[in-house]
C-alpha positions in Angstrom: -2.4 -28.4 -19.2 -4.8 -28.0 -16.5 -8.4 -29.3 -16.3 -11.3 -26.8 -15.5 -14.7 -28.8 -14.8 -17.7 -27.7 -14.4 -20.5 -28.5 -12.1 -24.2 -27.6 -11.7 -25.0 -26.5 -8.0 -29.2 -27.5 -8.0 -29.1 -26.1 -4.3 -28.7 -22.6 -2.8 -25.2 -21.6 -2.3 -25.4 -19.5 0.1 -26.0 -21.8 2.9 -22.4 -23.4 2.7 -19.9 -21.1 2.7 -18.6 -17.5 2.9 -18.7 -14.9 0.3 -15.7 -12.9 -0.9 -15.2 -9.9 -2.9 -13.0 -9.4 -6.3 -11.7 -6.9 -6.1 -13.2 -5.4 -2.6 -11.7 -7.8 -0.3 -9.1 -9.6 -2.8 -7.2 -7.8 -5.3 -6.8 -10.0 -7.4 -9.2 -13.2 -8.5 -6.0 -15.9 -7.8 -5.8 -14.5 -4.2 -9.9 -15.1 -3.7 -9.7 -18.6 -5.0 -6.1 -19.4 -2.7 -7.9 -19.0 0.1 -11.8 -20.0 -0.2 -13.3 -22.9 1.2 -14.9 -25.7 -0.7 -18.9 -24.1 -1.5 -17.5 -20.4 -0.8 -18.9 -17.3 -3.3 -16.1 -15.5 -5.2 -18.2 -12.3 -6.2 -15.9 -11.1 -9.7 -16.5 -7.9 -11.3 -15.9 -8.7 -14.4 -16.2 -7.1 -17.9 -18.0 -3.6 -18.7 -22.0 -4.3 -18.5 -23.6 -3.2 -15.3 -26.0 -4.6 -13.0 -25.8 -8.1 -14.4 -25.0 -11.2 -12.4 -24.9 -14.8 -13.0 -23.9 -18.0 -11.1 -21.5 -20.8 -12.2 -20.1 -23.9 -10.2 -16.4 -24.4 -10.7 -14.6 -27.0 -9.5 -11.3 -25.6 -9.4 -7.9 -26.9 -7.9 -9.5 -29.3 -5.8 -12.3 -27.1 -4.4 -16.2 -26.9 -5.2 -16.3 -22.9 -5.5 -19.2 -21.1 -6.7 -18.5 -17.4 -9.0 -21.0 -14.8 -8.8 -20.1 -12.8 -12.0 -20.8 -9.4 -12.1 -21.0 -7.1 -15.2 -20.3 -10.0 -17.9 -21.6 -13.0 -20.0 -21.4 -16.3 -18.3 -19.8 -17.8 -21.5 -16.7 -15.2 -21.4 -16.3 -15.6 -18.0 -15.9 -19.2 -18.7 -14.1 -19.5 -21.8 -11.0 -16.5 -20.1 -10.6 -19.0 -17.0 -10.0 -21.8 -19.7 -7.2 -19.7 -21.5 -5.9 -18.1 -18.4 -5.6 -21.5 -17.0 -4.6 -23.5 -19.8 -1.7 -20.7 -20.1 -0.4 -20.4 -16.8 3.6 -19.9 -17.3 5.3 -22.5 -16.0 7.8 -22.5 -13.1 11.5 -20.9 -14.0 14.3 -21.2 -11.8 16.4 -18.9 -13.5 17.8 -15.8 -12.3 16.8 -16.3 -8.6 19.3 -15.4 -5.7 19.4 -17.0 -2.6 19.9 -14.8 -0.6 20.7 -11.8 -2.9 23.4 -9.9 -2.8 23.2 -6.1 -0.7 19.9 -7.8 1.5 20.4 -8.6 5.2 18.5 -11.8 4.8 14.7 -12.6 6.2 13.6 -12.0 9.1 10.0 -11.9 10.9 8.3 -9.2 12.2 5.7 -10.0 14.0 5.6 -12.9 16.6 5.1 -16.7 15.1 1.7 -17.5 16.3 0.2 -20.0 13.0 -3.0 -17.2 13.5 -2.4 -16.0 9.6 -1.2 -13.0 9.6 -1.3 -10.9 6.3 -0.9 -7.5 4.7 -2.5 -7.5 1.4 -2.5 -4.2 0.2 0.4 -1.6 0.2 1.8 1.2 2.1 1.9 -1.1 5.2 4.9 0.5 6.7 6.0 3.8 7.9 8.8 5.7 9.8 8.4 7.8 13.1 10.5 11.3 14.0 12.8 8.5 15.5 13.2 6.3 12.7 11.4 3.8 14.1 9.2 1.2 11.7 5.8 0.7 12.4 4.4 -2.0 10.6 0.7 -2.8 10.1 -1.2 -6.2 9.2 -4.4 -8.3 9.3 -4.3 -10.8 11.9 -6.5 -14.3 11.7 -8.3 -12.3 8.7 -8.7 -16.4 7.6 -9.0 -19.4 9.3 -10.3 -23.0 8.3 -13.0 -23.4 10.8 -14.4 -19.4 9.4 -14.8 -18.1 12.7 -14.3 -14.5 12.0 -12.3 -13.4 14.6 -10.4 -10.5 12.9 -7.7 -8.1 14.3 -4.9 -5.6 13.1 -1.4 -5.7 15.0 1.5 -3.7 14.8 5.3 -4.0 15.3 7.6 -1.4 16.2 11.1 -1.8 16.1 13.7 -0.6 19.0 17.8 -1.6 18.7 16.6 -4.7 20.5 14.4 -5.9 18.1 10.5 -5.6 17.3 8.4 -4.5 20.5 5.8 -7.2 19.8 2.3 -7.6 18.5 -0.4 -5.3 19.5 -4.1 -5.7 18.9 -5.5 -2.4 17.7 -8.8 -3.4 16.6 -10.7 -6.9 17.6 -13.5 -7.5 16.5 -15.6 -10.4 18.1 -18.7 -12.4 17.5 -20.5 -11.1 14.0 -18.6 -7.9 13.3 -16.5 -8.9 10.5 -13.3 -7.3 9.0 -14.0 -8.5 5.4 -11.6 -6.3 3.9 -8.2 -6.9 4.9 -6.7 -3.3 3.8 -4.7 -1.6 6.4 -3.0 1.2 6.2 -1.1 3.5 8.4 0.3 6.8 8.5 2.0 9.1 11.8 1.0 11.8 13.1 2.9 14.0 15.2 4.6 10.7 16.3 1.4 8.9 17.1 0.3 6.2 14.6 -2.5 5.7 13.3 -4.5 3.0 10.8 -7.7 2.9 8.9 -9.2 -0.2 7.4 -12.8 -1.6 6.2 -15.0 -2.5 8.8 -18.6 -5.3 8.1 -21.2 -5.4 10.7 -23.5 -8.2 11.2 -25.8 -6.2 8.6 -23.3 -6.7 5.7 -22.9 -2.2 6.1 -19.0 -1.8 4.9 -17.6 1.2 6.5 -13.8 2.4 7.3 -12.7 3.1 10.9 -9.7 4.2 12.5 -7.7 4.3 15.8 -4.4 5.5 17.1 -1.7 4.4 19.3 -3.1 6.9 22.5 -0.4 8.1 24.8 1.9 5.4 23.6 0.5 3.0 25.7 -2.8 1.3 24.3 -4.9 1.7 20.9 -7.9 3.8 20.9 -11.4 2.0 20.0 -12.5 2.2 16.7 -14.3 5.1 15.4 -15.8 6.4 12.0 -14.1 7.9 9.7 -16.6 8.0 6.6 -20.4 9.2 7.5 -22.5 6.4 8.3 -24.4 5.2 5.5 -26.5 1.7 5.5 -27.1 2.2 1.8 -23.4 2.4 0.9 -20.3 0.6 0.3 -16.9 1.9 1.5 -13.6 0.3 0.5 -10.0 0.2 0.2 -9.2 3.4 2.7 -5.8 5.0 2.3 -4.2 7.3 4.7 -1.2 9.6 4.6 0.1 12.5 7.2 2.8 15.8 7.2 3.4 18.5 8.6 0.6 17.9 11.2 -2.1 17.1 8.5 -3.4 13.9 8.1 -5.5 12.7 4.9 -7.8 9.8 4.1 -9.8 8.6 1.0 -11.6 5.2 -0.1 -14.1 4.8 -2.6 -17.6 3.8 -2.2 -21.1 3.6 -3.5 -24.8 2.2 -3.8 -24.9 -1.6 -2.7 -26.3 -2.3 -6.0 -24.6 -0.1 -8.1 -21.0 -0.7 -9.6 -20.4 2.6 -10.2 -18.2 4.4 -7.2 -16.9 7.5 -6.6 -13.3 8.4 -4.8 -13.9 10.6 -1.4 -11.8 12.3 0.8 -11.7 13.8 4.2 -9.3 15.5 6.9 -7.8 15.2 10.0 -8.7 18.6 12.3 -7.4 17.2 15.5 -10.2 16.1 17.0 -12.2 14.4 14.0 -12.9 13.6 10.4 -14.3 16.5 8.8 -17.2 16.2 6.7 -16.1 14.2 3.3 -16.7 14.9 0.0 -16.2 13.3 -3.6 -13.3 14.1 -5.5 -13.9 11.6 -8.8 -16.0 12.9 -11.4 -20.0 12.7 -10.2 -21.1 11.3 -13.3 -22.0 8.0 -14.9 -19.5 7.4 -17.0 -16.6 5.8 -14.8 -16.3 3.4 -12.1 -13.9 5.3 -9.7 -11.7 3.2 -7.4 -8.5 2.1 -5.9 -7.2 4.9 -5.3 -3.7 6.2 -3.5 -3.2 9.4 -1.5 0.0 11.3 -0.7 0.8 14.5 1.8 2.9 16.8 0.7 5.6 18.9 2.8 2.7 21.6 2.9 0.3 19.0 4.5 -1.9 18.9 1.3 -2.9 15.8 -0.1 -2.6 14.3 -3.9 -4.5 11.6 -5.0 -4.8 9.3 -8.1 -7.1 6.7 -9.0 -8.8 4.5 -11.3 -10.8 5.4 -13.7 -12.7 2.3 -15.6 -14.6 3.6 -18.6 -18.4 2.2 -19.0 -18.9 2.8 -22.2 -17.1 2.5 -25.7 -14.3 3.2 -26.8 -13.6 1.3 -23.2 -10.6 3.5 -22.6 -9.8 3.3 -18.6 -7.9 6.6 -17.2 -5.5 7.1 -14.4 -6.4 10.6 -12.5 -4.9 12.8 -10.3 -5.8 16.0 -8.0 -4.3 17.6 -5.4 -5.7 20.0 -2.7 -3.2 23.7 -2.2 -4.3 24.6 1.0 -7.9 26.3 -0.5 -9.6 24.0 -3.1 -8.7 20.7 -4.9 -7.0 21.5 -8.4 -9.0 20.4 -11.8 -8.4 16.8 -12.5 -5.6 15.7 -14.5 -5.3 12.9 -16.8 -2.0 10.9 -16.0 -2.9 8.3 -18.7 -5.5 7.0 -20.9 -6.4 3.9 -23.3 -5.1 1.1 -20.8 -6.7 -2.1 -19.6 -7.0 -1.2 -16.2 -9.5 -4.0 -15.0 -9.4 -7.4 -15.7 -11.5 -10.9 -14.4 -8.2 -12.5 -13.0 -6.3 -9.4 -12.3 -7.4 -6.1 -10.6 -5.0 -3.3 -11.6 -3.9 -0.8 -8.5 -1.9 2.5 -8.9 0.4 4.1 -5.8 1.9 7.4 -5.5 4.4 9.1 -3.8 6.2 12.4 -3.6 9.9 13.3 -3.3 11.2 16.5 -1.4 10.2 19.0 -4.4 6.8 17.2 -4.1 6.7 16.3 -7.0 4.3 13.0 -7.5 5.7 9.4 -9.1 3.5 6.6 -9.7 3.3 3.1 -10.2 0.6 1.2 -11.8 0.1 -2.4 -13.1 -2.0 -2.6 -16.8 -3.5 -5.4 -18.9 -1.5 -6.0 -22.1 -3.4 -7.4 -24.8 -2.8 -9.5 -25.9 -1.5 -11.5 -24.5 -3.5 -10.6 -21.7 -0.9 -10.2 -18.8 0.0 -7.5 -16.6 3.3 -5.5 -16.7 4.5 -2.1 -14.4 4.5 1.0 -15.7 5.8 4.3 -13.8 5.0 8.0 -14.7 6.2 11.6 -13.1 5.3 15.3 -14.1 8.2 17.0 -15.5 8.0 20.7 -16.2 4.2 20.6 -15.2 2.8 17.8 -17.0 2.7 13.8 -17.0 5.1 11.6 -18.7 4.0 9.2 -21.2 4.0 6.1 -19.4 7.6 4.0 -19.4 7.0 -0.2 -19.1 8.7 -1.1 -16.9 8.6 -4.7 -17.3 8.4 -7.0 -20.9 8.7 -10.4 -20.2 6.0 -13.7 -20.3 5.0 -13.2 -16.7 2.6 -11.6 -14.5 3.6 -8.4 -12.9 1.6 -7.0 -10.3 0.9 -6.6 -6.6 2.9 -2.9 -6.6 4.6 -0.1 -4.6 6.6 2.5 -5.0 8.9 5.0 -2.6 11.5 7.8 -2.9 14.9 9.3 -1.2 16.9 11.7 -2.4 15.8 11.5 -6.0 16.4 8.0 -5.8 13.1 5.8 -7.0 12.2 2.6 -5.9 9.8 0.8 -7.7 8.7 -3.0 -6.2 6.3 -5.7 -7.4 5.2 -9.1 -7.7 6.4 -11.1 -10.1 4.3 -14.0 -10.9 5.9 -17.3 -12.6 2.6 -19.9 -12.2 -0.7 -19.5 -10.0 1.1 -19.4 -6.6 5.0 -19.7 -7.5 6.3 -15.7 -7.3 9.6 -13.4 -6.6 10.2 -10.3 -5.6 11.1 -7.5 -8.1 12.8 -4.1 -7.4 14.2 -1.3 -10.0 16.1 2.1 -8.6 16.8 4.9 -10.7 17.5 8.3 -10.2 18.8 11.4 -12.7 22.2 9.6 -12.7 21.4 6.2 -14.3 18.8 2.8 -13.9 19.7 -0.4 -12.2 18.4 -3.9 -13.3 15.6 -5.4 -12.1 16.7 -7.1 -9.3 14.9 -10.4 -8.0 14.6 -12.1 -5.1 13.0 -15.3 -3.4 12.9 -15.2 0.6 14.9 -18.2 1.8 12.8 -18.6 5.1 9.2 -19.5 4.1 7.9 -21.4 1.4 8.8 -19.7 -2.3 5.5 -20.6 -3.5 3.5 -18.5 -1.0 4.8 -14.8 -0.9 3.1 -11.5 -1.6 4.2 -8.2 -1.5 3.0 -5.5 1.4 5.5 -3.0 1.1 8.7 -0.8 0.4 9.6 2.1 1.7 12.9 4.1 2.9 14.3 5.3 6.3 15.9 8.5 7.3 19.2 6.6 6.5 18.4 5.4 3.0 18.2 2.2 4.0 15.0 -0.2 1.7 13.0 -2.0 4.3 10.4 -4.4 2.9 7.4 -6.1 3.8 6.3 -9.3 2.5 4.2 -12.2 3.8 4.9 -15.8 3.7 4.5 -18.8 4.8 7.3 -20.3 6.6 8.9 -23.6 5.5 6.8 -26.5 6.8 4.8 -24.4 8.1 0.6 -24.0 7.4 -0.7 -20.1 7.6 1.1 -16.7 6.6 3.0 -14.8 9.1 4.8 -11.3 8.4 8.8 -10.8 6.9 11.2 -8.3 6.4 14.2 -7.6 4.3 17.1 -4.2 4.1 18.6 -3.2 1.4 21.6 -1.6 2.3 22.0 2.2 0.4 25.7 1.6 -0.3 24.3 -0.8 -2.9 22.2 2.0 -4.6 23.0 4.0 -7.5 25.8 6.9 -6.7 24.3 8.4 -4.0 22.8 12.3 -4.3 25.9 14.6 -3.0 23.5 16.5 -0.3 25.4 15.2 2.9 28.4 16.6 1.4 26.9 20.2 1.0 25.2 19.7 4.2 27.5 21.4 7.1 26.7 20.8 10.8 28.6 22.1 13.6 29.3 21.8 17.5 26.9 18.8 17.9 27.3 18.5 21.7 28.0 21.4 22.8 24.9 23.3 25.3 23.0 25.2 23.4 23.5 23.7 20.3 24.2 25.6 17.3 24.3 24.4 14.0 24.7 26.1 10.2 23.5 25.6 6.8 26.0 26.1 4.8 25.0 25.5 1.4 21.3 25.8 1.7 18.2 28.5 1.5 14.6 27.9 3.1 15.3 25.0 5.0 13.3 23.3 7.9 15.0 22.1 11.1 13.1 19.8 13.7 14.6 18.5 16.7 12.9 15.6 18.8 14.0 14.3 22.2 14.5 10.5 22.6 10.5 9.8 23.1 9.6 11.7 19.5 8.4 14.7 21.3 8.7 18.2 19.2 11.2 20.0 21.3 11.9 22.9 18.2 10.9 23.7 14.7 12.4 26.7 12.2 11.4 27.0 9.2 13.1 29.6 6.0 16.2 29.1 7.3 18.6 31.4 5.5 22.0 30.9 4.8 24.8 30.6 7.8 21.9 31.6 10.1 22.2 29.6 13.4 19.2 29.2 16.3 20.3 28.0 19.7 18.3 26.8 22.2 17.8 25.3 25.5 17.9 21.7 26.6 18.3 19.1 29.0 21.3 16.2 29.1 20.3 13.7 27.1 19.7 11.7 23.9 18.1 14.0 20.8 17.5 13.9 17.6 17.8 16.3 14.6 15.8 16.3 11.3 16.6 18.8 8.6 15.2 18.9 5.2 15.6 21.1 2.1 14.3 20.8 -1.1 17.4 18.6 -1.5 16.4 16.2 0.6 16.1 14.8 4.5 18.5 14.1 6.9 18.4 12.5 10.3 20.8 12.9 13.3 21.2 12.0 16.7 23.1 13.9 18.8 23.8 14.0 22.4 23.3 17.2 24.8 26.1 17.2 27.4 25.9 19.9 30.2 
């Protein structure tokens, strides 16, 4: 059993130490308290009153932290710490695979530097026309002497290996990246990230930049309207089709109720954004997830907490179909989706149908511990949600990606306050796998979270995780493929899918099997050589190209497939 004590702090806390956001900065409270100095301010929304706040000292694992507790009574706050405490599971050994079997094994991504490098939220890795992996993280987001030197890197990965670290954003002196979300999404080839930026007068914004000319980052630039009244958090960003999408939530500084917003791409900037939550006072809107369809139109779902009784917190969802954003739907309702030691998040993705899947982590009480839960819409309406996970742990820190019909579904699976493995299910229309668990074998098992999942052209599961490595002192960034021959039986498209005279000037190729298909081909660089769309059956289109290294996409509502081919003159 652990000990909680509690002290009285006579003296302003604020002259000591930093101040950090649950769930603005940290999603979750365990994550806030990991990595806080001795007199930092954990600021905990907590509970359903608004507009309430109250100070307590803890002295907690060996640091002097103070709690600003929002939205709550002191004496809850400090009786669920107790239980959660007191109740921690303990550390189980069992059923943990070293390495597991169908992984390639760990392996870093980024360059070891001891700087602290970390990805705390999802969606941190995405795929270029060439198949390439571009990964994105936070880069000396912490250090112990708080000089708040904050950057974002990237890696992307040729046959020889990961390019190296790049600074996209730096931020020196008082500018402050307080929120270590970042996200990334492609663009014509061209990457590009958002995250939360803090000037020196405490205004939280989200910016964005792009890899120009694939030769050096852009500086930062707006996305959201300036606003020195508002908070903006948690940006998301997605891109298809030459469309790119990004939302966040935000509100009043003072104020604990926020709304979702949205804006688009139109080439040359961010069009003016709008809200897309319900303008009311009866939810707090946030952490929200946005996906582009093969039209270039975005869905979105979010959070939904409920302020007032019966206290029933809703998932939502809307999409946009080219003209105006559909009518809200509710993808759930009557689930604890908020919680003072755990901040619930929901991800969604679409397949080649576009149909949307989500994954969400929920409250169970009691006994007041997460589990994963997945939903889909299936002949135009939402699924009641299937738990995915009943056991005595904490499941959380989520993601979730599709190929082929095949569904991915990853989280965190927590077995005491920092001890944790890696959790993965597939399933498609032809059966379920287990849950399979893993432990990285490189860095410390106690001290790994999460970034990422998400499949290539080839099927193949990359992960992202961070870490830190054995013996060593700050995070750095991992990686892990899961090879698709382990998958369920794989979807029988490649066998319908018929190409002919692949090297042969012009090249021709047929579809022989499939209606309305789109064919892309790219030359070794990423650039957009040719595009048809509607293909119809056993039509062929030729055209002209120089010798040399290409690549084909084609996708149907079956699925995506990508080749390389070679053009011989």
């Amino acid at each position: 059993m652990r000990k909680l004590i509690i002290f009285l702090l006579l003296i302003s806390f604020t002259l000591f130490g930093r101040k950090y956001y649950v769930p603005e900065e940290f999603s979750t409270l365990q994550q806030g308290i990991s990595f806080a100095n001795d007199f930092d301010t954990i600021s905990v929304f907590f509970g359903r009153e608004l507009g309430k706040k109250e100070i307590v000292g803890m002295d907690i694992f060996g640091k002097k932290l103070i709690f600003e507790i929002r939205g709550g009574e002191k004496e809850m706050f400090l009786e669920e710490m107790k239980n959660f405490l007191n109740n921690l599971p303990q550390r189980d050994n069992r059923n943990r695979q070293y390495p597991p079997p169908g992984w390639q094994g760990q392996k870093q991504v980024n360059e070891p530097d001891g700087l602290g490098d970390w990805s705390f939220q999802h969606h941190c890795i995405k795929f270029d026309n060439l198949n390439r992996p571009w990964v994105f993280w936070t880069g000396r987001w912490y250090d112990r002497q708080n000089i708040h030197n904050f950057a974002t890197f990237y890696g992307g990965k040729e046959k020889t290996g990961w390019i190296g670290d790049m600074v996209t954003i730096f931020l020196p002196g008082p500018e402050r990246w307080d929120a270590p979300i970042v996200r990334g999404a492609i663009l014509e080839n061209t990457p590009y990230i958002v995250s939360n930026v803090v000037d020196p007068l405490n205004r939280w914004d989200v910016y964005f930049t792009y890899y120009k000319n694939g030769r050096e980052w852009e500086e930062k630039k707006l996305v959201n309207l300036f606003d020195s009244t508002e908070y903006d958090f948690g940006p998301d960003i997605d891109a298809k089709e030459g469309k790119m999408w990004v939302t966040w939530f935000g509100g009043p500084r003072d104020d604990s109720i926020y709304s979702i917003y949205s804006t688009k791409w139109n080439g040359k900037g961010w069009e003016k954004e709008e809200v897309i939550s319900f303008e009311d006072d009866e939810y707090h809107d946030w952490c929200q997830s946005v996906a582009v369809d093969n039209r270039g139109n975005p869905h979105v779902v979010w959070i939904a907490v409920d302020l007032f009784p019966p206290y029933e917190d809703v998932i939502f969802y809307r999409y946009y179909d080219g003209t105006r954003w559909s009518k809200p739907e509710t993808v759930c309702k009557g689930f604890w989706l908020q919680y003072c030691f755990h901040w619930s998040m929901t991800y969604i993705t679409l397949d080649e149908e576009n149909i949307p899947h989500i994954i969400f982590d929920a409250i169970i009480k009691p006994p007041s511990r997460s589990e994963i839960f997945y939903s889909t819409k299936t002949n135009g309406r939402w699924i009641e949600p299937i738990q995915i996970t009943k056991d005595d742990h904490r499941d959380c820190a989520i993601d979730i990606t599709v190929f082929n019909s095949t569904i991915c579904l990853g989280w965190q699976r927590y077995y005491g306050w920092y001890d944790s493995v890696h959790s993965y299910l597939y399933f498609n229309n032809r059966g379920i796998s287990e849950i399979i668990s893993i432990q990285p074998s490189l860095s410390d098992p106690n001290f790994v979270h999460l970034s990422g999942v998400e499949f290539d052209y080839n099927g193949n599961l990359w992960i992202i995780y961070n870490g830190i490595p054995i013996n060593g002192i700050e995070y750095e960034v991992w990686y892990d493929i899961y090879s698709p021959s382990n998958f369920i039986k794989e979807s029988s498209f490649y066998d319908n899918l018929k190409i002919k005279n692949l090297f042969i000037s012009p090249i021709p190729y047929t579809l022989a099997e499939f209606a309305d298909a789109k064919i892309e081909i790219y030359d070794k660089t990423g650039k957009l050589i040719e595009r048809k769309f509607n293909l119809k059956r056993e039509e062929s289109i030729k055209w002209k190209g120089k010798k040399g290294i290409y690549f084909i996409i084609i996708q149907t509502i079956k699925g995506k497939i990508r080749i390389p081919v070679i053009l011989i003159k």
